[in-house]
C-alpha positions in Angstrom: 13.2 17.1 -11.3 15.4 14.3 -10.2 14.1 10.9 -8.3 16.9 10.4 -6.4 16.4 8.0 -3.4 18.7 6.1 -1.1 17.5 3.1 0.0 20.6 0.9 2.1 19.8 -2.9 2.3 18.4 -4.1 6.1 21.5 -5.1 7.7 21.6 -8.7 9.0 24.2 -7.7 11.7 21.5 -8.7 14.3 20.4 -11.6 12.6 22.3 -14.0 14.9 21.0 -12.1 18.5 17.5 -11.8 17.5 17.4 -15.5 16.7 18.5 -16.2 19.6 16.7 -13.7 21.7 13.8 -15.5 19.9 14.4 -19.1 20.7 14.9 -18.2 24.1 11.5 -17.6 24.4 9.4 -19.6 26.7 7.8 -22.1 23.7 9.5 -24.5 21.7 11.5 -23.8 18.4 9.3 -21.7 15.7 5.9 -22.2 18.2 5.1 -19.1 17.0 5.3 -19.6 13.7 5.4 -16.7 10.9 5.2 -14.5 14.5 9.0 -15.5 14.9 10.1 -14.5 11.2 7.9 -11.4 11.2 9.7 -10.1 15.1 13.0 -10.9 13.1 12.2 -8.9 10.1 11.0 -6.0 11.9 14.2 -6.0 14.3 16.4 -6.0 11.3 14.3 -3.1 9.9 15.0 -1.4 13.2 18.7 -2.5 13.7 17.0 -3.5 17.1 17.0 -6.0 19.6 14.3 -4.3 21.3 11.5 -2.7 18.1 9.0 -0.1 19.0 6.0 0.6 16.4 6.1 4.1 17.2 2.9 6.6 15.9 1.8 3.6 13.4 -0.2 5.3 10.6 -1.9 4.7 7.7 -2.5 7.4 4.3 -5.1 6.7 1.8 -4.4 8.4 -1.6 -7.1 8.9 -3.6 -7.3 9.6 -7.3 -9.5 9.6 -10.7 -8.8 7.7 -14.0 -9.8 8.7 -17.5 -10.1 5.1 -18.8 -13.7 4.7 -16.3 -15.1 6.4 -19.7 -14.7 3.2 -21.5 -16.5 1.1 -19.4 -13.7 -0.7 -17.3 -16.0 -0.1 -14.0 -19.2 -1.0 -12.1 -19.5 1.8 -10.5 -19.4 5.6 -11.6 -16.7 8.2 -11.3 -18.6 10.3 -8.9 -17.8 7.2 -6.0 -14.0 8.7 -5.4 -15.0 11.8 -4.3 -17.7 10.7 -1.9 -15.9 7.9 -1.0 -13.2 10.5 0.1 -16.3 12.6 2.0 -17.0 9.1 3.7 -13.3 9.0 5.0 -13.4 11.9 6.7 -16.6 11.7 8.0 -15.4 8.5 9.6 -17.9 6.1 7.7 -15.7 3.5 5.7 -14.3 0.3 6.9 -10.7 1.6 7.4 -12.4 4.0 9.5 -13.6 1.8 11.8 -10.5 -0.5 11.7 -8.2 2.1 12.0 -10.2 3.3 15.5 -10.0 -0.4 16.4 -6.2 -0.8 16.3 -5.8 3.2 17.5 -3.9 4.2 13.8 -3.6 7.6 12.8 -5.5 8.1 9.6 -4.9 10.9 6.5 -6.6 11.3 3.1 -4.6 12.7 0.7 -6.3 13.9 -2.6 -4.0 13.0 -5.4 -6.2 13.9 -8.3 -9.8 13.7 -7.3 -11.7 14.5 -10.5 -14.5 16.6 -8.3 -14.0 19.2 -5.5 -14.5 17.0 -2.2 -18.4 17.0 -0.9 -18.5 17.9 2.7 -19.4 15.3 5.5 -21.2 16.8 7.5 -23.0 19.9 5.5 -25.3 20.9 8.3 -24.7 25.2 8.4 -23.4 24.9 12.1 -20.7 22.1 11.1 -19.8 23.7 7.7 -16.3 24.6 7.1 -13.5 24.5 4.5 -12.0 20.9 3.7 -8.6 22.5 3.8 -9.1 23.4 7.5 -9.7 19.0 7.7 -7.4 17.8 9.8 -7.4 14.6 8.2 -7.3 15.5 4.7 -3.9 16.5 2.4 -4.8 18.7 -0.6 -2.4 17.3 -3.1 -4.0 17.3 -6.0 -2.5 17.0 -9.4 -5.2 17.0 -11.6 -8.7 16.5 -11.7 -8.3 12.8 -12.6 -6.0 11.4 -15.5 -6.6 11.5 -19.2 -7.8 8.3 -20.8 -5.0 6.2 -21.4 -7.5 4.4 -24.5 -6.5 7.3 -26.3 -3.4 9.2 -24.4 -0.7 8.8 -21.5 -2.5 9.0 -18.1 -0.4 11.9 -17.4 2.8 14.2 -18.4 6.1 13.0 -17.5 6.1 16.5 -15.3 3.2 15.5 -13.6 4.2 11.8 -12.6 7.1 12.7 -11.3 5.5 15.6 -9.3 3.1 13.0 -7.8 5.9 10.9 -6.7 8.1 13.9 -5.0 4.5 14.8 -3.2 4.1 10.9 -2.0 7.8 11.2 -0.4 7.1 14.3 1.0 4.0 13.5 2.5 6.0 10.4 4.0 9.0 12.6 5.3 6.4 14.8 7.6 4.8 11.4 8.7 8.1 10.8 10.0 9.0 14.1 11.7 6.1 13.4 13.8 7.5 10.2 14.9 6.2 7.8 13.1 8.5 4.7 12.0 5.5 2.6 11.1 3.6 3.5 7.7 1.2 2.1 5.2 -0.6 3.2 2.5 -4.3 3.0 0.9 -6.0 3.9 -1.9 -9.2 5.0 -3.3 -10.0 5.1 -7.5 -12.8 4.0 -9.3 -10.8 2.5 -12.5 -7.6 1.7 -10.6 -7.8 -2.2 -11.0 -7.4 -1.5 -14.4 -4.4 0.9 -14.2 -3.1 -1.5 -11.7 -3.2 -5.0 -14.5 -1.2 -2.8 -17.0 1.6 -1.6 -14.7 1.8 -5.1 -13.2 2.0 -7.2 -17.1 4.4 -4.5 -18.3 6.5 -4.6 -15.3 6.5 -8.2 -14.5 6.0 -10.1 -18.0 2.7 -11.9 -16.4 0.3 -12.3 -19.0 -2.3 -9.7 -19.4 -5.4 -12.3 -18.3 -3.7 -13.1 -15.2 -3.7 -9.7 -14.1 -7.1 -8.7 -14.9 -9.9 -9.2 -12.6 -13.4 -8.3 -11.2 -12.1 -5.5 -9.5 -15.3 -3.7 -7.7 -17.3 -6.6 -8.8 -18.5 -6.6 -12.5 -19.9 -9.9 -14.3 -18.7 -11.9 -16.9 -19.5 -9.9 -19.7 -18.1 -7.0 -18.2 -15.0 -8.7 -17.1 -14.2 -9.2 -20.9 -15.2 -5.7 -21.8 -12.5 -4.8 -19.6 -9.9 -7.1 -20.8 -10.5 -5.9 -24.4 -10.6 -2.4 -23.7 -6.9 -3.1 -21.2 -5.9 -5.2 -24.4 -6.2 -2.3 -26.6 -4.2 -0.6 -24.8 -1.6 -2.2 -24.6 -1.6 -1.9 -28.3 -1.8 1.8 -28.7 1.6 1.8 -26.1 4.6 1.9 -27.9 7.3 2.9 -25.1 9.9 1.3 -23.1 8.7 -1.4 -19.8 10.8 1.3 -17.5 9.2 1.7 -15.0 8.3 5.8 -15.0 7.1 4.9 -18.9 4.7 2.4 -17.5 3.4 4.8 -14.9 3.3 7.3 -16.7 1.3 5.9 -19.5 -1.5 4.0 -17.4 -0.9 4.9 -13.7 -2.6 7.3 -11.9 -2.1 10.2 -9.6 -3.1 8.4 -6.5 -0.7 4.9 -7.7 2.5 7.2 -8.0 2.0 9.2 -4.9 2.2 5.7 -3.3 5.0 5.0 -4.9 7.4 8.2 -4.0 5.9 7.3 -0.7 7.4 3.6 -0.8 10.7 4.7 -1.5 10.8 8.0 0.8 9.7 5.1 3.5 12.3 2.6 2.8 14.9 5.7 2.4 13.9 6.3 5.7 14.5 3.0 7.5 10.1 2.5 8.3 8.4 -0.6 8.6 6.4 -0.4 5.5 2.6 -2.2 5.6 1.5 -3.1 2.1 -1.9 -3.5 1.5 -3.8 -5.3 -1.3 -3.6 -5.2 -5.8 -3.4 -1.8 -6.5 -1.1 -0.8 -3.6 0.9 -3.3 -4.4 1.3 -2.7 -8.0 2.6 0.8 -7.0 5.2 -1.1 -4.5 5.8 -2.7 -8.0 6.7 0.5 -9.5 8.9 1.4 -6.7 10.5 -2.0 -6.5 11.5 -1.7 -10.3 13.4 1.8 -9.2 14.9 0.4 -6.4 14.7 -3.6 -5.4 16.1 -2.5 -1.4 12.9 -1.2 -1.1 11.1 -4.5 -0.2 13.4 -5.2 2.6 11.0 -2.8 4.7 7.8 -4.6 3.6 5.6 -6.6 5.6 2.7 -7.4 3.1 -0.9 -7.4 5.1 -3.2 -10.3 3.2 -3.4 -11.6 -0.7 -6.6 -10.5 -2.3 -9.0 -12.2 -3.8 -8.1 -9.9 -7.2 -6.4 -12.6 -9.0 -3.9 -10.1 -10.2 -2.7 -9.4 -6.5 -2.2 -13.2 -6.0 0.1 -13.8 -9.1 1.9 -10.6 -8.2 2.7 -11.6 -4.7 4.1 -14.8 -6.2 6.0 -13.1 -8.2 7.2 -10.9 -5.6 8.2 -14.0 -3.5 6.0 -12.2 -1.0 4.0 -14.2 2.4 1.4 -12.0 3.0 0.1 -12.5 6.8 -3.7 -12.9 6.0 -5.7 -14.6 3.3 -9.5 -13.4 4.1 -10.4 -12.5 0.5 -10.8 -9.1 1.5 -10.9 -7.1 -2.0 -11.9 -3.4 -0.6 -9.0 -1.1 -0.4 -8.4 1.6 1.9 -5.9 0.3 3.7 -8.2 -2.1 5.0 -6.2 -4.8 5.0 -3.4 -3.0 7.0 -5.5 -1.8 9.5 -6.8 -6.2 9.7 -3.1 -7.2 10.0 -2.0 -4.9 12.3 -2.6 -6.8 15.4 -0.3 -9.4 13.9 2.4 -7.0 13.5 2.3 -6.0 17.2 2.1 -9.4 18.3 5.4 -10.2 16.6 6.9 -6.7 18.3 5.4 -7.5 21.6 6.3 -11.1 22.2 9.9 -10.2 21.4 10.3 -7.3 23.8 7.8 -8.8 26.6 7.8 -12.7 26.8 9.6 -14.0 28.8 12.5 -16.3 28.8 13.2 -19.6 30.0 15.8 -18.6 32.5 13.4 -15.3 33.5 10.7 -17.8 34.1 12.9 -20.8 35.4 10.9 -22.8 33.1 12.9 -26.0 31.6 14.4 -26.2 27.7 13.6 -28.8 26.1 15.9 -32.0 26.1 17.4 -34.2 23.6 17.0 -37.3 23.5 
């Protein structure tokens, strides 16, 4: 099954008119700070003087990990799948974010290690999940295999979960959509996420590894041993498919087909926090053009997700230590991104407005 995507570079043809479009604005030169730089970006996404966030949207992927049986977690397995019941019964967070900012929301079950509980299991509400219009049955597997012991998952299987993340993107886009970002949902997938980012980026193994869902000291280095381990037992390549397909998961490389299929595709691309961003990794290592379309939401308080943005030579709008997932800090960031959009197309100008430039003296 081939992985073939075609991702052009932005253009910087506009670079020149949107600048000036932007300093024509009634403020003084770069008031607006990283407003002005994020308008240009997204213009050049959009080969646009004039950039519409059309239908934005965010998907949550959700997916199980084998290596929770050794202890990497605080909490138990059995939090995916009702974490995934909470989505669609509109209880999370990015629920109530996502109704804030008025962004379509989708749950895609990537490899759910449980059939999903229903949200609202009174006999007069029941009905099939696969008649919820906010969830995507996409499921792989019922989690991945402990990658302690054994890949995560089949060569077949990762690249199925990355054609299914590009397809899910593609019908996003039928719709309309040219605004996208993606969230996930995995008890264990800090831990995926450290490997894939040390064997992708050479950052040393501690500096990747953090709290994740909040365990304590001794935990922490239970975790870093069992990661270390690991790493020992791997003995193929730092590509980037052997990586993720030795210690991803289902739910990381839907995200990533869903990355590329995006950038392929010319959308503004939201990135959220570590573990989505270790899957932009991923796709980054397939295809560098593919962070020309990224606007990245906030930097983590996961320690891994700060060295990785460095590495990334990312600016990340929002520092709020926000550490939840979801999407969450999309949905928190997205008010910045249509700020950008809307003081571009709607402020006005200093000869609209008959307002003075400023002089030089």
């Amino acid at each position: 099954m081939p992985l073939d995507f075609t991702i052009n570079p932005v253009s910087s043809r506009l670079k020149p008119d949107l600048q000036a479009k932007i300093d024509q604005k009634t403020k003084p030169l770069g008031a607006l700070g990283q407003l002005e730089s994020l308008a240009l970006k997204i213009g050049l996404i959009q080969n646009s003087l004039a950039p519409k966030l059309n239908k934005p949207t965010i998907v949550i992927f959700a997916g199980d990990h084998g290596i929770v049986k050794s202890g990497v977690s605080a909490y138990p397995q059995t939090v995916t799948a009702q974490m995934v019941a909470n989505f669609l019964a509109g209880g999370a967070a990015i629920n109530a974010f996502a109704r804030q900012h008025q962004l379509e929301l989708f749950v895609v079950d990537a490899g759910v290690n449980a059939s999903i509980p229903h949200p609202n299991p009174l006999p007069e509400r029941e009905r099939a999940f696969s008649s919820h219009p906010k969830l995507i049955d996409a499921k792989i597997a019922k989690g991945t295999k402990n990658f302690l012991h054994d890949s995560a998952m089949s060569a077949h299987q990762c690249h199925k979960a990355i054609q299914t993340g590009a397809e899910l993107v593609l019908q996003q886009h039928k719709t309309g959509c040219n605004c996208i970002g993606f969230g996930e949902m995995g008890i264990g997938n800090t831990s995926s996420a450290a490997l894939l980012v040390h064997c992708l980026s050479d950052l040393p193994l501690a500096q990747c590894v953090g709290r994740g869902a909040g365990l304590d000291d001794s935990q922490l280095q239970h975790k870093y041993a069992i990661l270390q381990q690991s790493l020992e037992r791997y003995h193929g390549t730092n590509e980037p498919l052997d990586v993720l397909t030795t210690f991803g998961g289902f739910e990381i490389a839907m995200m990533v087909g869903a990355y590329l299929k995006a950038a392929e595709l010319g959308m503004l691309i939201m990135v959220d926090g570590f573990i989505a961003s270790a899957a932009l990794l991923v796709a980054y290592k397939m295809n560098p053009y593919v962070l020309d379309y990224c606007v990245f939401s906030h930097v983590s308080s996961e320690q891994g997700h700060q060295a990785l943005l460095a590495y990334l030579n990312a600016q990340p709008l929002l520092n709020l230590e926000l550490r939840l997932g979801e999407g969450s800090g999309i949905a928190v960031a997205y008010p910045l991104i249509q700020s950008a959009v809307l003081f571009l197309n709607e402020m006005a100008t200093f000869a609209d407005a008959g307002v003075d430039r400023q002089t030089n003296t």
